[in-house]
N, C-alpha and C positions, 0 to 999 in steps of 0.2 A: 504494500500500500504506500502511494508516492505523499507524503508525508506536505509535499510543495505545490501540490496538487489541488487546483480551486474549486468547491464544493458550494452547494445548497444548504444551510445546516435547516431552515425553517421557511415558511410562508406566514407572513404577518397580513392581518386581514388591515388594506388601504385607508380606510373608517378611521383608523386608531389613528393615524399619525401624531397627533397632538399627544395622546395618552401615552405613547410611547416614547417620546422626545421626553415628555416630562420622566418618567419613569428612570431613563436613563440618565439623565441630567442629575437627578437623587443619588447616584450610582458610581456615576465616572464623570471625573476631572476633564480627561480631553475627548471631548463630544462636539463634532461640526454638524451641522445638516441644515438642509434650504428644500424649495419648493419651487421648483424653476418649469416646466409643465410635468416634471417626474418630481414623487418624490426622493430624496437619499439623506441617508444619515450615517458617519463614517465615527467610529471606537476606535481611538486610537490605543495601543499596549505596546508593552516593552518600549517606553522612550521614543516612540513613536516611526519606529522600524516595521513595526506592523499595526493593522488593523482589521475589522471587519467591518462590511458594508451592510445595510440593509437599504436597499431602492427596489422603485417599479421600474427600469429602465427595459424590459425586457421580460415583463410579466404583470398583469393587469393587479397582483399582489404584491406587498413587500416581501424581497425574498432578504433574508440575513446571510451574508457568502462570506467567504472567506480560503483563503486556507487551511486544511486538512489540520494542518496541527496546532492550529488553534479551536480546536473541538471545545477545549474549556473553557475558553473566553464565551462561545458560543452558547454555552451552560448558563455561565453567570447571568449573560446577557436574558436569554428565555428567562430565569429565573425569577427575575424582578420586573418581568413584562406581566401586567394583567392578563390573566387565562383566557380572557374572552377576544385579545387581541392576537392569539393566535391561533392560526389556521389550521397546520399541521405540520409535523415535526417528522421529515422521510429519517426513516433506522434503514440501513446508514445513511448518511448526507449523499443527495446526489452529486453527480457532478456537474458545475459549471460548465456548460457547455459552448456558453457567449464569449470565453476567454482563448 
């Protein structure tokens, strides 16, 4: 399993954006996001070497992607989202396929 390898970890239902902005803004320090005709919002970790994304760029939902081996950030992040703002959670993460 390629460890560098860009994945799906979730589907965030679009409705929420606000509720999740805020959720994560509770949560983590380095949080960007806009609404520009997509949404996104970018987690920044490790000193800002890496991050995970969640946008609609490429899906009528927010997808949460990332890199494979940041699976745990991906955790945290599901964890402090409100359950009703997400969609579904593919076991395993698919993979990014737009990359």
């Amino acid at each position: 399993m390629d460890q560098k390898e860009y994945v799906i970890f979730a589907e965030l239902d679009a409705h929420c954006f606000e509720h999740i902005v805020t959720a994560l803004q509770r949560r983590f320090d380095h949080l960007q996001y806009g609404r520009q005709g997509d949404d996104w919002i970018w987690v920044e970790c490790c000193h800002g070497r890496e991050r995970l994304e969640i946008d609609s760029f490429y899906s009528p939902w927010l997808e949460l992607k990332g890199r494979r081996r940041n699976y745990g950030l991906a955790q945290e992040i599901l964890a402090c989202l409100p359950p009703a703002c997400i969609r579904c959670v593919p076991q395993p993460p698919r993979v990014d396929l737009t990359r």
